[in-house]
C-alpha positions in Angstrom: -20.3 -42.0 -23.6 -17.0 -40.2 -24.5 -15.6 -40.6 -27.9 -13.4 -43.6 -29.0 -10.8 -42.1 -29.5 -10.4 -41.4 -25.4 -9.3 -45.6 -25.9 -7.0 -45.3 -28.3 -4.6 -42.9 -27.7 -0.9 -41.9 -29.1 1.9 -41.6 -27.0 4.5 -43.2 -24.7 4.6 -46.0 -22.6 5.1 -47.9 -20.3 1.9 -47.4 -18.4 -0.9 -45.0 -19.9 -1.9 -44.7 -16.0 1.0 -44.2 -14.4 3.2 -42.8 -17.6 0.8 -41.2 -20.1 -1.6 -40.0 -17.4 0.9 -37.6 -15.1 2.4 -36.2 -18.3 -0.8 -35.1 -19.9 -1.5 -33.7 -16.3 2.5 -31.7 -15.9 1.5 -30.2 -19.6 -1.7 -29.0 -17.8 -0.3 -27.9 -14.7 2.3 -25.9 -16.2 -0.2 -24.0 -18.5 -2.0 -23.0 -15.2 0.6 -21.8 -13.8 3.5 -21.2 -16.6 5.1 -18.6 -14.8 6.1 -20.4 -11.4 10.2 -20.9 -11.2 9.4 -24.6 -9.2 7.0 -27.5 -8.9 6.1 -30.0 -6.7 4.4 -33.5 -7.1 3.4 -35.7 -4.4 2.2 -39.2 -6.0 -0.4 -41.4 -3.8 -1.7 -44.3 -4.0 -0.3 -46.8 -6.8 1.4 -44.0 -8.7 3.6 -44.2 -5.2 3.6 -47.7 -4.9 4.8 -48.7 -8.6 6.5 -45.0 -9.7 9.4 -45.3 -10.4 8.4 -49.0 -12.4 6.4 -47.4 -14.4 8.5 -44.1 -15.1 6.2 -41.6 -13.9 9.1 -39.9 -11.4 10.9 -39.3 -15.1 7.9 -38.2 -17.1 7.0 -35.8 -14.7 10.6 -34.0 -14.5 11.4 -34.5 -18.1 8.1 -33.0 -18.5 8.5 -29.5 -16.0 12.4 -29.3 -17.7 14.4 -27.3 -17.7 12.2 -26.1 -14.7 12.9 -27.9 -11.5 10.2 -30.3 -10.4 10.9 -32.0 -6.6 8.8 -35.4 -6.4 7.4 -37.0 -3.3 5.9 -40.5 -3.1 3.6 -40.6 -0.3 3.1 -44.4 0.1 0.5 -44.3 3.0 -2.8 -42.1 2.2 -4.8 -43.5 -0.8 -7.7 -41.7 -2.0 -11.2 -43.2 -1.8 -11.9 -41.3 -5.5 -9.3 -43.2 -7.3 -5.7 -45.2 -6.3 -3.7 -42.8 -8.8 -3.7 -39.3 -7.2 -1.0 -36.6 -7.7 -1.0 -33.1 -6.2 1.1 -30.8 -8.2 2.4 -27.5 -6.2 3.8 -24.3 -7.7 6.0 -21.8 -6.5 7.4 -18.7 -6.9 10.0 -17.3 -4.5 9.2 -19.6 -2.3 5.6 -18.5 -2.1 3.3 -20.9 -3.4 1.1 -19.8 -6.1 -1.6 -22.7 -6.4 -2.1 -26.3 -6.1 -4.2 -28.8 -8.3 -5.0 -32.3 -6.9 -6.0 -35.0 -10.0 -6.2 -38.3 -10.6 -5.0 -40.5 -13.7 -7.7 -42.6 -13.8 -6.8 -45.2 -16.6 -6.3 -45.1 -20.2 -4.2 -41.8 -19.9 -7.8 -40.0 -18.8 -7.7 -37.4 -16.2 -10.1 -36.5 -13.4 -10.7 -34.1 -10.7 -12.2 -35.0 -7.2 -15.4 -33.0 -7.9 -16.2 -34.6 -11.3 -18.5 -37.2 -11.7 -16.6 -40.6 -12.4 -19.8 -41.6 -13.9 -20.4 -38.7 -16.2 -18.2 -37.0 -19.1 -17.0 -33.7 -20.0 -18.0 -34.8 -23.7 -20.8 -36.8 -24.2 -20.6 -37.8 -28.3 -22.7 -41.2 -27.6 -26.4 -41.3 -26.1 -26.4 -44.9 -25.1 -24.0 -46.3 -22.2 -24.4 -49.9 -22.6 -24.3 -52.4 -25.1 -28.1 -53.6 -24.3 -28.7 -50.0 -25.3 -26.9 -49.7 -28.8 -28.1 -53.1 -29.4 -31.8 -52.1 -29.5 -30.9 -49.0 -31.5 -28.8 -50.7 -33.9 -31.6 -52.7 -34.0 -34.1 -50.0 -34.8 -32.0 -48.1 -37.2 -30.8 -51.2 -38.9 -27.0 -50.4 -38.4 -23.7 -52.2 -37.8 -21.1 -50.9 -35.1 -19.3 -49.1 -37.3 -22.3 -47.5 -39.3 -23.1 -46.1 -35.6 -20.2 -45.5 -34.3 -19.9 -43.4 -37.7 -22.8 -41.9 -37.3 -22.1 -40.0 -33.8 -18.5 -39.6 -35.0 -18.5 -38.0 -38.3 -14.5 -37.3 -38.2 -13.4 -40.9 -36.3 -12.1 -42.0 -39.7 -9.2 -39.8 -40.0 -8.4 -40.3 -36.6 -8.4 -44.3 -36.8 -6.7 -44.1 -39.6 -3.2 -42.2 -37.6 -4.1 -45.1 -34.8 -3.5 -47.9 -37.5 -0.2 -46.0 -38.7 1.0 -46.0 -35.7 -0.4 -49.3 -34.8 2.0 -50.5 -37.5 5.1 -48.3 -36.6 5.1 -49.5 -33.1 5.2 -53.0 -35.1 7.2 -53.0 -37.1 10.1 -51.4 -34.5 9.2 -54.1 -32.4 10.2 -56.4 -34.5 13.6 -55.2 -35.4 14.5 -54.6 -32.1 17.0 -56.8 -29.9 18.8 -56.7 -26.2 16.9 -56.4 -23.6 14.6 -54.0 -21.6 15.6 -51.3 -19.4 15.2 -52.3 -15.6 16.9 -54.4 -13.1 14.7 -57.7 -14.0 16.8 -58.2 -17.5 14.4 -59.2 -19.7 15.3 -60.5 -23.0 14.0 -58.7 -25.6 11.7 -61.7 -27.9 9.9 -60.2 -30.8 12.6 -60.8 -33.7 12.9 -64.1 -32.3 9.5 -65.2 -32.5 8.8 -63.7 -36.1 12.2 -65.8 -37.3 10.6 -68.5 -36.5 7.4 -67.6 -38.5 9.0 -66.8 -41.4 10.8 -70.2 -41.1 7.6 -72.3 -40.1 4.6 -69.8 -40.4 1.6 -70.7 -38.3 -0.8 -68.3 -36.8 0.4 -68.9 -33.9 3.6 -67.6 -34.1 2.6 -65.0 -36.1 0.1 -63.6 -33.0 2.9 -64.3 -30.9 5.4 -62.4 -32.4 2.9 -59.5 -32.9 1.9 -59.1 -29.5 5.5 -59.3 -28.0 6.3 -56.7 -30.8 4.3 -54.1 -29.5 4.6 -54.8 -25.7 8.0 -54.6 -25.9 8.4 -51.2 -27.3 5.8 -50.1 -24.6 7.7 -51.9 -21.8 11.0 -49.8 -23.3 9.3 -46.3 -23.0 8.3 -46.1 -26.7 5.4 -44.6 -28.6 2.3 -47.1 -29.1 -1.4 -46.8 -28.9 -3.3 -47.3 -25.6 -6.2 -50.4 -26.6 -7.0 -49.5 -24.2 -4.6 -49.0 -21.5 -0.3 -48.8 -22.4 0.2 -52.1 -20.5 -2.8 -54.4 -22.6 -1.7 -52.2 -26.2 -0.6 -55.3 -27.8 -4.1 -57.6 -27.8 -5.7 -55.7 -30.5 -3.0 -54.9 -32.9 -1.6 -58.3 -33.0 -5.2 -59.6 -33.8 -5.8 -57.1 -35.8 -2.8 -57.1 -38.2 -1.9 -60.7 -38.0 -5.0 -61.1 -39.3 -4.7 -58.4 -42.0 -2.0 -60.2 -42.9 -2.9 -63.9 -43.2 -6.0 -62.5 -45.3 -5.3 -59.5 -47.3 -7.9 -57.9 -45.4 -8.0 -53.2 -46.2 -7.2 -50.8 -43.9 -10.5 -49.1 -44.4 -11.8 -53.3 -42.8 -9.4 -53.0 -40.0 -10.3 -49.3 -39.3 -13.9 -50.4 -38.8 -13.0 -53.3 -36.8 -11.0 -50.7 -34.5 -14.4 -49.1 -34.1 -16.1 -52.0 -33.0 -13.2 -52.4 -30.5 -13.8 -49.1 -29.8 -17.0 -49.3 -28.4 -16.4 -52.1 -26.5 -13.7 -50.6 -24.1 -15.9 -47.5 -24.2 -18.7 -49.1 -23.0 -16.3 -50.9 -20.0 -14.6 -47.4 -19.0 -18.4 -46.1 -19.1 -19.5 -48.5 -16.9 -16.9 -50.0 -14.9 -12.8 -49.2 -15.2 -9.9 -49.8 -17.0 -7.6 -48.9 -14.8 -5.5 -52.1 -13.2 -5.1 -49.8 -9.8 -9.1 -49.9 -9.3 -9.7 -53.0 -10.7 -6.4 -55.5 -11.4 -5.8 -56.6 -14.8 -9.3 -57.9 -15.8 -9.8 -54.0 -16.3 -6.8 -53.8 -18.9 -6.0 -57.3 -20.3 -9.2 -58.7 -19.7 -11.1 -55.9 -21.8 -8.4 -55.8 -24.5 -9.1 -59.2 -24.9 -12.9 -58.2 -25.3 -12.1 -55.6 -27.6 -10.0 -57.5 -29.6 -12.7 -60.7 -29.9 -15.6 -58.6 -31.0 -13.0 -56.7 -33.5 -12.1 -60.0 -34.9 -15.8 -61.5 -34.9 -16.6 -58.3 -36.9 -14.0 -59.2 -39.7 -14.9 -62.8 -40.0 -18.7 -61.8 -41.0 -20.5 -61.9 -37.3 -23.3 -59.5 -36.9 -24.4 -57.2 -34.1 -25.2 -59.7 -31.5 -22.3 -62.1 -32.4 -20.3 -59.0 -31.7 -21.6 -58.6 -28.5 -21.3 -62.6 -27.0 -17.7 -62.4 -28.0 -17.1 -59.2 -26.1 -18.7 -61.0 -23.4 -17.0 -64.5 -23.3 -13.7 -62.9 -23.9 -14.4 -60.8 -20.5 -16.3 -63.3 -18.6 -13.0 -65.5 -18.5 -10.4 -62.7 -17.3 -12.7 -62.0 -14.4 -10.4 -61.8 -11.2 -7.4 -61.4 -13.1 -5.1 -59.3 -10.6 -2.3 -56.8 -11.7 0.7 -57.6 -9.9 3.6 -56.1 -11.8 6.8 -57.9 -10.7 8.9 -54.7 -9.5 6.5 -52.4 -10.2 7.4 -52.6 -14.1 5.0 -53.4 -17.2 7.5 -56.6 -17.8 6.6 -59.6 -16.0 3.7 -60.7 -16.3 2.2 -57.9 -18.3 4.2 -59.0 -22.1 3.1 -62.5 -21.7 -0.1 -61.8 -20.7 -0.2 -59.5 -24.0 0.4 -62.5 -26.0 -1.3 -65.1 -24.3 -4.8 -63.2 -24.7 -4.5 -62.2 -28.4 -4.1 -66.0 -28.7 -7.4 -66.3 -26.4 -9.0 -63.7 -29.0 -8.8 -66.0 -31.8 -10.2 -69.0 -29.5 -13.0 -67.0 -28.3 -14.0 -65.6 -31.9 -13.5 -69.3 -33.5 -15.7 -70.2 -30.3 -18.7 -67.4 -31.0 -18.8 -69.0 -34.6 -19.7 -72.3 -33.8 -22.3 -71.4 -30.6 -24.0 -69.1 -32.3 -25.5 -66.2 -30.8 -27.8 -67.5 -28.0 -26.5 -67.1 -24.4 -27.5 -66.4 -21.8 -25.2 -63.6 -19.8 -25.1 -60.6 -21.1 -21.8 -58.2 -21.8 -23.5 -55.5 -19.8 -23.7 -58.2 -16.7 -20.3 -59.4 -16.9 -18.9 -55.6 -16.6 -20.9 -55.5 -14.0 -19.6 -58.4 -12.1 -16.3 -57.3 -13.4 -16.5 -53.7 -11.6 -17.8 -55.6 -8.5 -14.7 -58.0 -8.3 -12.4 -55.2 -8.8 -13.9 -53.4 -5.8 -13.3 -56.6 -3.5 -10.1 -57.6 -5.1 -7.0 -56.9 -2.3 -5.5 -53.9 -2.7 -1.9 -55.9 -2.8 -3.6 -57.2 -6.5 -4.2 -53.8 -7.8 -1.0 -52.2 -9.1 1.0 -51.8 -6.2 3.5 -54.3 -6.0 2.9 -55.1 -2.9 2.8 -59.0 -3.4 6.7 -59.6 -2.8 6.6 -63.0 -3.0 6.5 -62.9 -6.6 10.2 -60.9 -6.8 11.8 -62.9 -4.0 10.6 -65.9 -6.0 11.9 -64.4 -9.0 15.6 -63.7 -7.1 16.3 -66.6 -5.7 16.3 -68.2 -9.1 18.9 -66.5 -10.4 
């Protein structure tokens, strides 16, 4: 497996597929060919379908500027190696200089056509499921984050400008007000919800406010962390430091909680997607919710194999979950769905504590079963937008 720090990555929103993604691939792109005088990028797939939603028409030219960059969104031909394909063109004097087809494949990763979805260019872990690190865990008598430290001997200081900006992101969130850029006019709710904390504090509102924090300020274009896509970033921090907060937990606790979130959306991405184009939202929400359970499970004393069950309950119940984007924007019902399942994270680690370890599916099977469903789901319930019904709906009660 890749390292951790491929799920949690720094940078803007609103979509780490369809945002993050195609401007780590127009800095790429221009390297290759820094001397062309104009670009071209033709987006397929859902990039197409859900564009200019998600930004990725703007990220691309504010990316190439002050060079011109002409942008083409072919909405018919989808690729069978991934929905989010771009083909960037360069040109000089009208002569075309060289092309590069690449695909954003979730998570703000990157992939060419020839590369092995299966396989990475940096292989850090030797084990690809949790079945796997169990038994050596086991073995070596280690906790996640004693072997997540072990194959990672610099993942500290890295965690630790995740958490920073884990916090920034929060803390912006919740002194922002208005509403978010777009025609659906959505009422910015993060102040709102932490005024009524600090008036009546309850967990509840505290995870609330948390998680609508940092979705908002991914939904506005801002700088958060991908956990581990743009559009699920706000399940783990509002666990995470709603929980800090309520119980004076470190930073160096939380950083090795982020670990054993770490692996768990590692071990997904390995193994199945986290990309809502392949696989609808169970591969985004669904897995932060996963990541965020065995994270929290971790702080409140659960060992190993506790860890594991809540990864897997917390999955096992987003199975199916499509991603419809109303609009083709991370708005509705991506910020709710943020908030709803960092709520879900405290049932499902509250849950693991009373059940005990003994179960009988395994988190290995339910990504499994998860990377099966995505397969069958519709494409109309995989990032595309395509399910109108949901704006007209939306429209007509205005």
């Amino acid at each position: 497996m890749e390292s951790i720090k491929e799920i949690f990555k720094i940078g803007h929103g609103p979509s780490s597929s369809h945002t993050m993604g195609p401007c780590f691939a127009s800095e790429e792109f221009i390297k290759r060919y820094p001397n062309a005088t104009k670009y071209k990028c033709t987006l397929f797939g859902s990039l197409a379908m859900t564009g200019k939603g998600h930004l990725t028409d703007y990220i691309i030219r504010k990316t190439f500027s002050p060079k011109e960059c002409e942008i083409v969104f072919n909405y018919d031909k989808v690729y069978s190696y991934h929905p989010n394909a771009m083909l960037f063109e360069a040109f000089s004097e009208n002569r075309k200089e060289g092309e590069w087809l690449v695909f954003s494949v979730g998570g703000g990763s990157l992939k060419e056509e020839n590369e092995d979805r299966d396989k990475s260019k940096n292989e850090i872990y030797p084990h690809k499921s949790m079945n796997e690190i169990l038994a050596y865990c086991k073995s070596e008598n280690l906790t996640i984050p004693e072997y997540v430290k072990r194959f990672e001997k610099d993942i500290d200081s890295y965690l630790v400008k995740v958490l920073e900006q884990m916090h920034i992101t929060l803390n912006n969130g919740l002194s922002s007000e208005g509403y978010l850029p777009g025609r659906l006019h959505v009422k910015k709710k993060a102040k709102e919800f932490y005024q009524k904390y600090l008036s009546n504090p309850t967990r509840e509102s505290l995870v609330y406010a948390y998680a609508l924090a940092n979705s908002e300020e991914n939904a506005s274009g801002n700088i958060v962390v991908t956990a581990p896509t743009c559009g699920s970033c706000a399940v783990v921090p509002a666990v995470l430091l709603s929980f800090q907060k309520n119980n004076n937990v470190s930073d160096e606790k939380i950083i090795e909680a982020l670990m054993v979130a770490g692996i768990i959306g590692n071990i997904v991405k390995t193994n199945a997607s986290i990309s809502g184009a392949e696989v609808g939202c169970q591969g985004e929400i669904g897995v932060a919710c996963s990541m965020a359970s065995a994270a929290l499970t971790y702080l409140e004393n659960g060992d190993n194999y506790d860890i594991e069950y809540a990864g897997e309950v917390a999955l096992e119940h987003h199975l199916g979950m499509t991603c419809d984007p109303v609009d083709g924007m991370v708005q509705i019902p991506c910020i709710e769905r943020n908030a709803v399942a960092a709520m879900q994270a405290y049932n499902v680690a509250s849950y693991v504590k009373l059940a005990g370890h003994n179960h009988n599916i395994t988190l290995d099977s339910v990504i499994q079963v998860m990377n099966e469903t995505g397969k069958d789901m519709h494409t109309k319930y995989r990032e595309t937008s395509r399910s109108e019904e949901h704006t007209s709906e939306l429209q007509s009660q205005r």
